[in-house]
DRENMARLO-431622 format. One record per residue (C-alpha): residue number from 1; x negated, y negated, z negated; residue in three letters. Coordinates in steps of 0.02 Angstrom, whole numbers. Each point is the difference from the previous one (the first is absolute). Example, Ala and Ser with C-alpha at 12.3 -4.5 7.8 and 13.67 -1.06 7.14 Angstrom:
! residues 2
@nr=1	u=-615	v=225	w=-390	rest=ALA;
@nr=2	u=-69	v=-172	w=33	rest=SER;
***
This chain:
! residues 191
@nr=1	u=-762	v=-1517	w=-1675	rest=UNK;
@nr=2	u=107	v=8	w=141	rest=UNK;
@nr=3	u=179	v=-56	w=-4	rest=UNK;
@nr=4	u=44	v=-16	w=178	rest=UNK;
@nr=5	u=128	v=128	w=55	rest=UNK;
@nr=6	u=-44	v=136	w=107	rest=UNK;
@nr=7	u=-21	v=-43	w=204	rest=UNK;
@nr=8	u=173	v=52	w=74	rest=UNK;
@nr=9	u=-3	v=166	w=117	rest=UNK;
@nr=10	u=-16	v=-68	w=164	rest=UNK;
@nr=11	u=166	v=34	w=132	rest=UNK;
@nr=12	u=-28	v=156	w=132	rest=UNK;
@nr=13	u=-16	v=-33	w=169	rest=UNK;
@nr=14	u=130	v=44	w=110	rest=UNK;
@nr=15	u=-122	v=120	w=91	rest=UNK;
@nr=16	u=2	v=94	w=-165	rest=UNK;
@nr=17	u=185	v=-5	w=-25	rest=UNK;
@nr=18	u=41	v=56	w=168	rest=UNK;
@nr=19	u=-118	v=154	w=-6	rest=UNK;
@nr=20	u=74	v=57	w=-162	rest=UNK;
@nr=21	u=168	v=-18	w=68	rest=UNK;
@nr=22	u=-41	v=98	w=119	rest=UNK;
@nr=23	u=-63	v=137	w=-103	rest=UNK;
@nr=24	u=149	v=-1	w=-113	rest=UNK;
@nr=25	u=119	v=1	w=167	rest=UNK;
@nr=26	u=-82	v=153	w=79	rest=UNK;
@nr=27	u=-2	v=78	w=-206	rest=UNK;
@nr=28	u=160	v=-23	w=-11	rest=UNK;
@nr=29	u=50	v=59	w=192	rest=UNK;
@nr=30	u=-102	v=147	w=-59	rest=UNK;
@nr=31	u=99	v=39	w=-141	rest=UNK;
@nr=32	u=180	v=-37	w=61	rest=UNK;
@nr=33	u=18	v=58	w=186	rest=UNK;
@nr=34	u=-36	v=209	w=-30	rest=UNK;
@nr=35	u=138	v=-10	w=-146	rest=UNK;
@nr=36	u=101	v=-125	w=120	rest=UNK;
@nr=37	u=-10	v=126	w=151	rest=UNK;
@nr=38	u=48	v=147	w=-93	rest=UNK;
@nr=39	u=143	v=-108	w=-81	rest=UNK;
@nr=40	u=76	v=-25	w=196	rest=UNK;
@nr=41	u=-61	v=169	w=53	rest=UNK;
@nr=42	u=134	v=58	w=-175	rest=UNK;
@nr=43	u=139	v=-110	w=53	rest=UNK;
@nr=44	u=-5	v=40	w=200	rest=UNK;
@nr=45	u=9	v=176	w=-57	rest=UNK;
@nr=46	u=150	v=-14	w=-123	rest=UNK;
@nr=47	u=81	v=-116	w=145	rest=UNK;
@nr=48	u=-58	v=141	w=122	rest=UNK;
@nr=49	u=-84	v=-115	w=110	rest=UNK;
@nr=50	u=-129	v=49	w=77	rest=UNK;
@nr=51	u=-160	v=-79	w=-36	rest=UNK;
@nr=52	u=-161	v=-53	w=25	rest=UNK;
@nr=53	u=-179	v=-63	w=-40	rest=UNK;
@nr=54	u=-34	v=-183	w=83	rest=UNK;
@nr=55	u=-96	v=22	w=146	rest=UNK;
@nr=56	u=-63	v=-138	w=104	rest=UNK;
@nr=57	u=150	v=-27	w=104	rest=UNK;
@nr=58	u=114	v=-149	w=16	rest=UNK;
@nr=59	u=118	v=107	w=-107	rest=UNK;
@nr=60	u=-131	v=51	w=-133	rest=UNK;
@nr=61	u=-75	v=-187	w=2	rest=UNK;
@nr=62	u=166	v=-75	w=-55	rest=UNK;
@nr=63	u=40	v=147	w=-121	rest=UNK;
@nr=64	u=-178	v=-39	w=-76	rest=UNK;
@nr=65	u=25	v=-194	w=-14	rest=UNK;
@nr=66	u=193	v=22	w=-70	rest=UNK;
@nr=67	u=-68	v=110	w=-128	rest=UNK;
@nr=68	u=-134	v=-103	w=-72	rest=UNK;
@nr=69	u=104	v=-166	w=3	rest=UNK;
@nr=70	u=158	v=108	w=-86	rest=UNK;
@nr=71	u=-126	v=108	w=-98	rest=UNK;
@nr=72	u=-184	v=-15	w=-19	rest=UNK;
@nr=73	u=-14	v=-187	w=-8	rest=UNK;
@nr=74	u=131	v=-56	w=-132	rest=UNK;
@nr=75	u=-55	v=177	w=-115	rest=UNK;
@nr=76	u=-181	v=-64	w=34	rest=UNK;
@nr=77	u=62	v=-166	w=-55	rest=UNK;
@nr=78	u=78	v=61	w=-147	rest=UNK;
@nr=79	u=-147	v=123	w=-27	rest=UNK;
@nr=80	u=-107	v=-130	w=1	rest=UNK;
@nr=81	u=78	v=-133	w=-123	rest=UNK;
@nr=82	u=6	v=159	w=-140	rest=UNK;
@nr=83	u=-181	v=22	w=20	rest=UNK;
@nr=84	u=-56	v=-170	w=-14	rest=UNK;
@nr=85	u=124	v=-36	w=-153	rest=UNK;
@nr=86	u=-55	v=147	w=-94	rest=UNK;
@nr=87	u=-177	v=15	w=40	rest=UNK;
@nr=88	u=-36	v=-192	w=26	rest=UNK;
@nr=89	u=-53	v=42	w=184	rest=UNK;
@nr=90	u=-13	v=122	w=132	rest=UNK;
@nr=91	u=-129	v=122	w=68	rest=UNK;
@nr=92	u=-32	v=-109	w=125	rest=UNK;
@nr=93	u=-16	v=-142	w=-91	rest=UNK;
@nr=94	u=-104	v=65	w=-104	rest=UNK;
@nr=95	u=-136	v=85	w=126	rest=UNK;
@nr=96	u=5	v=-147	w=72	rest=UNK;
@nr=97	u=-49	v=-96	w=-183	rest=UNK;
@nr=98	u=138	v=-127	w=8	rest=UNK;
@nr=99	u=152	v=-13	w=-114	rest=UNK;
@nr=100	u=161	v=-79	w=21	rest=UNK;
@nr=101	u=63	v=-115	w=-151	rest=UNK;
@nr=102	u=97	v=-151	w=-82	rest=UNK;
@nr=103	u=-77	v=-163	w=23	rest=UNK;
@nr=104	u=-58	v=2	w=-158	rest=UNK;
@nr=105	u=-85	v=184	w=28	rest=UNK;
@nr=106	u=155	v=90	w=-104	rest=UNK;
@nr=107	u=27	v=185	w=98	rest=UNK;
@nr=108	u=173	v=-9	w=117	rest=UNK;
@nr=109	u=152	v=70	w=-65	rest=UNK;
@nr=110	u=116	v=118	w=88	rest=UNK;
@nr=111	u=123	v=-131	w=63	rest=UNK;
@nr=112	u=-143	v=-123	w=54	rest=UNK;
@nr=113	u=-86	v=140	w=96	rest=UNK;
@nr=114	u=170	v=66	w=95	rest=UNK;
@nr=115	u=27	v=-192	w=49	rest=UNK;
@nr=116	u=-177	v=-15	w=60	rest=UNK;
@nr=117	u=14	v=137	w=82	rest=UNK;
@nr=118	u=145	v=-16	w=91	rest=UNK;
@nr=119	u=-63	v=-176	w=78	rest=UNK;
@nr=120	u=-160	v=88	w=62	rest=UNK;
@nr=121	u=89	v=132	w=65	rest=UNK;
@nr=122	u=118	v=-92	w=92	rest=UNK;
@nr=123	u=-87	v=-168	w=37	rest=UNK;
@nr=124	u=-172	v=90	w=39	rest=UNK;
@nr=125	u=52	v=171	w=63	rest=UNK;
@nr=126	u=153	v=-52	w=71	rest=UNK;
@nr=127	u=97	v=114	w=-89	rest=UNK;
@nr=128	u=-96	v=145	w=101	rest=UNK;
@nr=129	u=24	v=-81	w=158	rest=UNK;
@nr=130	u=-154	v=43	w=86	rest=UNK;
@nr=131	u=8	v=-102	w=129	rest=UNK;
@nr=132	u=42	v=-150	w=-99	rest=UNK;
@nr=133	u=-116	v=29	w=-131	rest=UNK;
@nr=134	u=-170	v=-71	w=72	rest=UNK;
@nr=135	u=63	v=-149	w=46	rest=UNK;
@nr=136	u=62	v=-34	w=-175	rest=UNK;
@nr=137	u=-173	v=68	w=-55	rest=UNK;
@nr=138	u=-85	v=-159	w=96	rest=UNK;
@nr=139	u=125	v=-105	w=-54	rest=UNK;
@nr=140	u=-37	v=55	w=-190	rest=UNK;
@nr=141	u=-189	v=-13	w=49	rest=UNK;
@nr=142	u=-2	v=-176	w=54	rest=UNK;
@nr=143	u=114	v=-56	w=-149	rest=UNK;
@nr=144	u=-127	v=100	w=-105	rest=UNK;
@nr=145	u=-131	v=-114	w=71	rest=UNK;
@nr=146	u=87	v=-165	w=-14	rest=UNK;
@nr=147	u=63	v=22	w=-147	rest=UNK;
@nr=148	u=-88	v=139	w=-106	rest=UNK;
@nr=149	u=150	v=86	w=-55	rest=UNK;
@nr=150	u=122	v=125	w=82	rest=UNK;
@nr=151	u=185	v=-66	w=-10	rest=UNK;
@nr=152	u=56	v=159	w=-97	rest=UNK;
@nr=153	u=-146	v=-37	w=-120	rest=UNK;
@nr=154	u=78	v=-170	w=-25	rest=UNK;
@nr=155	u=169	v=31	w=2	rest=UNK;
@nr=156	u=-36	v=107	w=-160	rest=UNK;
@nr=157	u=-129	v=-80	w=-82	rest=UNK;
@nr=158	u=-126	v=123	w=33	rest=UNK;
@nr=159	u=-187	v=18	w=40	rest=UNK;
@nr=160	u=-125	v=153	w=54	rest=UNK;
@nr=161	u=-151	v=-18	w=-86	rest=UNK;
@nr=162	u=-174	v=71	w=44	rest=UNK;
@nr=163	u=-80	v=15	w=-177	rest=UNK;
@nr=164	u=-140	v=108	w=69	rest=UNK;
@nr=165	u=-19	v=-57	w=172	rest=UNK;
@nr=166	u=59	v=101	w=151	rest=UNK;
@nr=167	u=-79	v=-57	w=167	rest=UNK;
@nr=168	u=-120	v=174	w=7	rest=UNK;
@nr=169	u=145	v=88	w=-78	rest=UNK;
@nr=170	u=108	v=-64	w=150	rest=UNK;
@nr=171	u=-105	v=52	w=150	rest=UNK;
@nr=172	u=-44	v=180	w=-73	rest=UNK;
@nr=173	u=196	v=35	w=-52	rest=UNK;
@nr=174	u=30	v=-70	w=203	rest=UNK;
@nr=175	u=-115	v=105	w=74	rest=UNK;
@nr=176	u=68	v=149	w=-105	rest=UNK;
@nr=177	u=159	v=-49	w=46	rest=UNK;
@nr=178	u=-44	v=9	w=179	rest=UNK;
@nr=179	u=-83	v=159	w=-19	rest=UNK;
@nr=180	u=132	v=102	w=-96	rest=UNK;
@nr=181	u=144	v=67	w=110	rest=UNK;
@nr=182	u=176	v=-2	w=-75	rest=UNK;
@nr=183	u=25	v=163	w=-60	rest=UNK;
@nr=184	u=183	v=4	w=7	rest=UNK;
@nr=185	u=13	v=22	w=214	rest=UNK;
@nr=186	u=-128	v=112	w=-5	rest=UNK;
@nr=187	u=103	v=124	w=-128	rest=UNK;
@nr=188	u=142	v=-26	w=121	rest=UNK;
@nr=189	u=-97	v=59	w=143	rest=UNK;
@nr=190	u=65	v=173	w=78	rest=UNK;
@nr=191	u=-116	v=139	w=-55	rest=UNK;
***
C-alpha cells in the first residue's frame, strides 16, 4: 500500500498561457466589438452625429484603439474574471489543458480572478496599449524564466497548472490561431 500523496500537477508553460490568452482575447473581441459598434452607431444617431465604421485611416485607427482601451479591454477583463470564477477557467484555458488555481490547487474566486486580472491586463497588455504591450510581454518572459512565476501570479498567490500536459495542445491551438481570421472585421466589411 501506497501512502504517498499524489505527484502535484506540474505548472504550464508560459508558451501555453500566452496562446490561451490569446484565444480568450480574440473570444472575447469577438463577442464584445459587434454589440460595442452598434452601441456607438445608437448613441451617434440619438446625438445626430454622423457616423461611421473604423476604417484604416489615422482617424479610424485611433477610434479603434480608444474603443478597445475604454471598451473591449476592461469588459474583456471583467468578462474574463466571471468566467474563470464561475467555471474554474476559461475556454482557453481549458483547450489549452491548463487551469488557473490557489497555491494549494483550490479554484479562484471572483475577487482573486478580477485582481489577477487586472495586473495581467495592465502589467502585460499594457492596459491595451499596443505598442507598449510587447515589450512588457519580454519583460514578463524573462522574469518567467528567472524566476518561474509571473508577478501577477505572485502577487496573488496563484499558480496555472498543467494537470494533463499541454505542449501538443499549445502548437495545434497556435497554428489554429494563426489560421482562423477574426470574424468580427470581416462582418464589418462593406457588402
Amino acid at each position: 500500500m501506497n501512502d504517498l500523496p499524489p505527484p502535484p500537477d506540474k505548472q504550464a508553460t508560459i508558451w501555453a498561457r500566452l496562446v490561451a490568452r490569446l484565444v480568450d482575447l480574440n473570444l472575447y473581441n469577438t463577442l464584445l466589438t459587434f454589440p460595442i459598434d452598434r452601441g456607438m452607431k445608437a448613441l451617434a444617431a440619438f446625438l445626430h452625429i454622423p457616423y461611421t465604421p473604423t476604417d484604416m485611416t489615422t482617424l479610424g485607427i485611433i477610434e479603434g484603439l480608444t474603443t478597445d482601451l475604454l471598451l473591449v479591454f476592461p469588459l474583456s477583463m471583467l468578462l474574463d474574471s466571471l468566467i474563470c470564477a464561475r467555471f474554474g477557467n476559461t475556454l482557453g484555458k481549458y483547450l489549452l489543458g491548463i487551469r488557473p488555481a490557489t497555491a494549494n490547487g483550490d479554484r479562484l474566486n471572483l475577487s482573486t480572478c478580477l485582481r489577477r486580472n487586472y495586473l495581467i491586463y495592465v502589467g502585460c497588455f499594457t492596459g491595451g496599449i499596443f505598442i507598449l504591450a510587447p515589450l512588457a510581454e519580454i519583460f514578463h518572459y524573462i522574469r518567467f524564466r528567472n524566476t518561474g512565476t509571473t508577478f501577477w501570479d505572485e502577487e496573488e498567490g496563484t499558480v496555472v497548472l498543467s494537470p494533463k500536459g499541454s505542449g501538443i495542445r499549445t502548437v495545434i491551438m497556435f497554428i489554429l490561431w494563426l489560421l482562423i481570421p477574426d470574424p468580427i472585421p470581416l462582418a464589418l466589411l462593406p457588402h
